[in-house]
N, C-alpha and C positions, 0 to 999 in steps of 0.2 A: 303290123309295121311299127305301129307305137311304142309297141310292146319291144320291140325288139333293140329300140331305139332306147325304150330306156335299159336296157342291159347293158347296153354297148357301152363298152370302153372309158371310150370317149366322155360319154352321159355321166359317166360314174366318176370318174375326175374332175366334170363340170361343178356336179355336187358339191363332191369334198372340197375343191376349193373354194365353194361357196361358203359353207360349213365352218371352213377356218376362217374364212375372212370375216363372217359375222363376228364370232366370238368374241374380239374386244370391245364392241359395242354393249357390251353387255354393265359397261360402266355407266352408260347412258340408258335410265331406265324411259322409259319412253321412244327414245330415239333407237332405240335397238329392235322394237317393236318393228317399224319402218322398217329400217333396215333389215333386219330379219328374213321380212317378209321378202321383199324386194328382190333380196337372195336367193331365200326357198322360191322365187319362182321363177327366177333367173337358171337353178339347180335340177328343176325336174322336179322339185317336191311334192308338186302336187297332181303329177302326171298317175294315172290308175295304178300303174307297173313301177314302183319305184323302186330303187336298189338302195342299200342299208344306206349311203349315206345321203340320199334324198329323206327317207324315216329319218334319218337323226337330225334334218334342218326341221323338219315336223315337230320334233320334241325338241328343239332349243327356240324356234317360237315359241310354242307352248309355255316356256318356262318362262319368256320374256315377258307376256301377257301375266302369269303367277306374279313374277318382279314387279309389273308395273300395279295389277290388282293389291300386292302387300305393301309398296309403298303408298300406297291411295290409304290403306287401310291405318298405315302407323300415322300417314299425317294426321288424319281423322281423329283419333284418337290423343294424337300428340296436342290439339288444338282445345281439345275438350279439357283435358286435365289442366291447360294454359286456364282458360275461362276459370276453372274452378280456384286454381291458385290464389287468380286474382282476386277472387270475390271470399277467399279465406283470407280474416287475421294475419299479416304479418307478424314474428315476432321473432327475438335472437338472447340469446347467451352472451355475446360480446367475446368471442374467441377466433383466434385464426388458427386454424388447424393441417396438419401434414399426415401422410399417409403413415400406417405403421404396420408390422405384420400379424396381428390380432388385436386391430381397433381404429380408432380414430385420435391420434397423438394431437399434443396442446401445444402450438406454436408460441404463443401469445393469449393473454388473457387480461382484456381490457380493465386499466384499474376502474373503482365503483361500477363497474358491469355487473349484471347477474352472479355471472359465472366468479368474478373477483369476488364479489361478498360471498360465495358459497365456499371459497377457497383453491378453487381449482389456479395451477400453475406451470409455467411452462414447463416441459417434457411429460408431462401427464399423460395416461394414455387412458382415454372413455373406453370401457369394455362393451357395459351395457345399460340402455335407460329402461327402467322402470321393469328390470329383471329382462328385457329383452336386445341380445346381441345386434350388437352395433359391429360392422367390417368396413366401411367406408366413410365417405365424407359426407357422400349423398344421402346415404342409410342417416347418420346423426342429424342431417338436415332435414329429411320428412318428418323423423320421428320427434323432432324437438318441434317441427312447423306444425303438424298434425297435430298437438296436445295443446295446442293454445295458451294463454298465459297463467297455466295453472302451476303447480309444483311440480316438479317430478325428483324422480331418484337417479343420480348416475352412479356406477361401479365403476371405479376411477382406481389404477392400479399407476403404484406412486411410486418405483425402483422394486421392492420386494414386499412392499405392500399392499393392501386391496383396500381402497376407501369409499366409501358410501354416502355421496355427497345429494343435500338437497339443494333444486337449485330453480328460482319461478321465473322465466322469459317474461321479456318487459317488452309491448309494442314496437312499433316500427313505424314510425311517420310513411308518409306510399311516397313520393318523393324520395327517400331515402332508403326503401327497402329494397333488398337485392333483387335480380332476377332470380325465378326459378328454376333451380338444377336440372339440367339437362335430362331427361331418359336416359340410364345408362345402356351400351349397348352391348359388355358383356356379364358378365354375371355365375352364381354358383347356381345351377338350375336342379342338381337331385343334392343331397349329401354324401357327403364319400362313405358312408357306408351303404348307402342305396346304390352307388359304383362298383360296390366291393361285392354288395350282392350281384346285382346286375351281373357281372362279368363271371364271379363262381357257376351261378346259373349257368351262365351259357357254354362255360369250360364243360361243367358236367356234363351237358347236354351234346356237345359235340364227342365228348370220353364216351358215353353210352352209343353215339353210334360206331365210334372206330371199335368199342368191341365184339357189337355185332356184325361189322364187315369184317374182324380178323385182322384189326388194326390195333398195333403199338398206340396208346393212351399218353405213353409216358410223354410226348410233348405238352398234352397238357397240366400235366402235375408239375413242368418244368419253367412254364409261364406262367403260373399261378405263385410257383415258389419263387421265381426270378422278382415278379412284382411285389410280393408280400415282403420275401428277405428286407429289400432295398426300403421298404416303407415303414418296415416296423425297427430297423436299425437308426432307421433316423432320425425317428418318433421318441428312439431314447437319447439318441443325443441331441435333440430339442432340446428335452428334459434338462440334460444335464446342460446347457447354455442358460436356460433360464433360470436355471439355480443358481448358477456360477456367478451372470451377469445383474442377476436381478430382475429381469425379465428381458421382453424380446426389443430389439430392433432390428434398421435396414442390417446390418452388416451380418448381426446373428441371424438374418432371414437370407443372407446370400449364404454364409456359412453351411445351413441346412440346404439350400438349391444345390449347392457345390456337393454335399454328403452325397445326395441324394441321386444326384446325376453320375457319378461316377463308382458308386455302389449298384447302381442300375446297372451303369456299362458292364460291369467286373461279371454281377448275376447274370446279366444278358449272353457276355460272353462264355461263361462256364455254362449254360443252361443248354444254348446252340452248341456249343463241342461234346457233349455228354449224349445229345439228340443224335449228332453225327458218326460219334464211337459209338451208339448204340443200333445206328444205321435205319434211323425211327425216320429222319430228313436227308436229303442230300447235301451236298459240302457246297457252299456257294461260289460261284466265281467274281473274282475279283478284275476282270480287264475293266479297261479306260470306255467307258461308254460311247456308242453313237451320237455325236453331237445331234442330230436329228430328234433322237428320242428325248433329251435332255430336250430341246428346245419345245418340241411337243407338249414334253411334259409339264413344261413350266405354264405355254399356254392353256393346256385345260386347265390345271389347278390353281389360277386366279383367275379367268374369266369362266370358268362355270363352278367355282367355289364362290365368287362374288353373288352370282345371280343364286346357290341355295341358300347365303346366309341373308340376303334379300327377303327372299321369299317365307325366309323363316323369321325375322324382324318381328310383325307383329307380337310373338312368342315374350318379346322383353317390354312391353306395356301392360301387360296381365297383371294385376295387382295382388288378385286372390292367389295366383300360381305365385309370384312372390312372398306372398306372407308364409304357405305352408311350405314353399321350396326356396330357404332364404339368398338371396343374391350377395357377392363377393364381386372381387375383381382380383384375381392371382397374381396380376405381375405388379399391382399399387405401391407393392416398397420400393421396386426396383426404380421407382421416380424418384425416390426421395436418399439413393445412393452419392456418392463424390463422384469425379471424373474417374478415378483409379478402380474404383469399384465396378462402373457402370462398364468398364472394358473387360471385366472379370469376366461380369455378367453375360458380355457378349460372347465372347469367347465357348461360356459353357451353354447358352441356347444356339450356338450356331455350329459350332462344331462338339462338341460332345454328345448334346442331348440328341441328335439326331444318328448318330452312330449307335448311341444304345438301342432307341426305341426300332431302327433297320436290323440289327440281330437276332431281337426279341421278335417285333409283327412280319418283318416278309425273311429275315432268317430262316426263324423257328416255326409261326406260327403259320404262314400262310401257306407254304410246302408242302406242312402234315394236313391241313384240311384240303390241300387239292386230292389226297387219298382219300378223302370221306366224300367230296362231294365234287360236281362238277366245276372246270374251271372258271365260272362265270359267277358261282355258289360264291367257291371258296374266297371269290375274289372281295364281294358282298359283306361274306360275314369277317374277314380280315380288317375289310374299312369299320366297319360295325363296333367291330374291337377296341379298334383303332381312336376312335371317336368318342367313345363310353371312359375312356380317359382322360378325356379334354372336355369333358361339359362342364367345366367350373367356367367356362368359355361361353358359356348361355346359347344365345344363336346362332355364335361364332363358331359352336362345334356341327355345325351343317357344313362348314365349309374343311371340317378339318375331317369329317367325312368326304369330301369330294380329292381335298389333299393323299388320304386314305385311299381310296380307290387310284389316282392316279400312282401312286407309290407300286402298289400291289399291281398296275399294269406295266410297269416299266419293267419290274424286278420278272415279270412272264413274257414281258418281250423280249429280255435281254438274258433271263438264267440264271444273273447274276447281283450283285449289291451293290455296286457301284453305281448304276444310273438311279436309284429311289434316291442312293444317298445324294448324288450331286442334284436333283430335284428338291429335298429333302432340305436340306444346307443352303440351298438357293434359298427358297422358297421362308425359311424363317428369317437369313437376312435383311432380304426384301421386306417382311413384316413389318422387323421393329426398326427399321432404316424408318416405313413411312409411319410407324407409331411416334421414332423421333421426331421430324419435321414436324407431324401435327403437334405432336408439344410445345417444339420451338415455337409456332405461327398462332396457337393457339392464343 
């Protein structure tokens, strides 16, 4: 009878609405726990005979408990590197510095400071100290804290010159010394050519098998070339902006977003129509999505895209995986744009880049591998894909794997592109909406 009960109907709607209802608790790490649970037992979850959505309140506790074990874990840690800061030397350059797109730009440089007697001046850009690449602000602030008040060397690129400034940090009364920099929370965690490998790999890997199932390959010689085109065209006109200009800034770093996103789209686009005339994919549909599915879909990919980059958190306090896998932050200029600019901005991460990358991964790419593998597979290695493009995003790309996955489930609920992309376009507004406010309140 138990047994029966839990199959029934009834039991199985209990769940699911259990299920959904926990989900946004998932911003509350601890309290989700509780509630979670409360659910799962309210849902049947933990009755002998469960039905899938009693198993999935089983694994989203589970994941709460991960949440709450990894943020125990980054406190932990967060507290210890506090202790040691304190009991390290304070010591500063005398500069106030701005984001830039290859370094750490010179806002200000305190006269009789370190940094003024060494000659450094404003619009300066710190490449690298003591031969080792500097990408942020935090990056210049260990690496000038960490060396204590000895000399070091900066690689200071001056308009179209490169200069090699020495330069000794002078103490810091404790009264007077700043706090320590925050953990950043995203970061470049492989290098893009360990991405580039990464991703060849796995193209080939899937080509070897479509050609021993009797499967057209050419999708994947057409997402390899779609992404490559688009990066290597604009790797030259990088080039040629910093020749032009003298080197880089915000506008010449939107300038390249803009190349970049919209050479995408073009590649994207031609890549999916060639796969289509070739009849290697199907032609996707375009109708007006179920608002149901959109709404779904928005709710998993923040509330279980939050709880994996939780759980993955600790990953950005590792110091040793830092130093060989060095950390960035990719959208850092985009703080240091005008108003006119920052609208640009939006415009091309909300609606363009999102158009290209739905062509390219649940267009082109997630179609041809549901021929090679199962739809559960395909669904998997699409996010996988998906995400190996966005680890300059550190932690952040756990979540843009869950993003991934939900993308890749709408586009197989529906058949068509319309509901990833209104997911898709939701889902990055919402982003930098709350990356703005944290700026603002910050």
């Amino acid at each position: 009878m138990d047994g029966l009960q839990a199959f029934a109907p009834d039991a199985e709607v209990a769940a699911r609405r259990a299920f959904h209802a926990a989900l946004p608790f998932g911003f509350l790490p601890g309290v989700s726990v509780l509630v979670t649970l409360w659910f799962a037992w309210r849902g049947g979850a933990f009755r002998r005979e469960a039905d899938r959505w009693a198993l999935r309140l089983r694994g989203l506790l589970a994941a709460d408990l991960l949440v709450v074990a990894s943020v125990a874990l980054f406190g932990l840690a967060s507290l210890r590197d506090l202790d040691r800061s304190r009991s390290a030397p304070r010591v500063k350059i005398g500069i106030m510095t701005a984001p830039a797109a290859d370094g750490v730009r010179v806002a200000q440089a305190e006269a009789g400071s370190p940094a003024g007697r060494a000659g450094l001046e404003s619009g300066d850009v710190i490449e690298a100290i003591d031969g080792k690449r500097v990408r942020a602000r935090e990056e210049l602030a260990a690496e000038i804290g960490g060396g204590g008040a000895r000399e070091r060397l900066l690689q200071v690129r001056r308009g179209d010159r490169v200069l090699r400034l020495a330069v000794t940090p002078e103490a810091v009364e404790a009264e007077d010394a700043p706090a320590p920099a925050p953990i950043r929370w995203g970061g470049r965690v492989l290098s893009n050519w360990a991405q580039i490998v990464f991703t060849l790999v796995g193209l080939a890997a899937c080509a070897w098998r479509a050609r021993r199932k009797r499967v057209t390959p050419l999708p994947a010689a057409l997402f390899a070339g779609a992404l490559g085109l688009a990066s290597t065209l604009t790797l030259w006109i990088g080039a040629a902006f910093k020749g032009a200009r003298g080197g880089a800034s915000p506008g010449s770093w939107l300038a390249l977003v803009l190349s970049f996103t919209l050479l995408n789209l073009a590649a994207s686009a031609a890549a999916l129509w060639i796969a289509v005339r070739r009849r290697a994919v199907p032609a996707p549909e375009w109708e007006v999505p179920p608002a149901g599915i959109v709404a779904r879909g928005m709710l998993y990919a923040f509330t279980l895209g939050a709880r994996a980059a939780l759980i993955c958190l600790p990953l950005s306090i590792l110091r040793d995986v830092q130093r060989v896998l060095p950390a960035g932050d990719p959208l850092a200029p985009a703080r240091a744009l005008p108003h006119q600019a920052s609208l640009l901005f939006l415009g091309i991460a909300i609606v363009i880049a999102p158009l290209a990358e739905e062509l390219l991964f649940r267009g082109l790419l997630l179609p041809w591998l549901e021929r090679l593998f199962s739809p559960a597979s395909a669904l998997w290695l699409s996010a996988a894909f998906f995400a190996l493009q966005h680890l300059a995003y550190g932690p952040g790309a756990a979540f843009i794997l869950v993003v991934g996955l939900v993308l890749g489930w709408a586009r197989q609920r529906t058949g068509g592109l319309s509901a990833p992309l209104f997911i898709h376009t939701a889902c990055n507004g919402l982003m930098l909406l709350v990356q703005l406010a944290a700026r603002r309140w910050a």
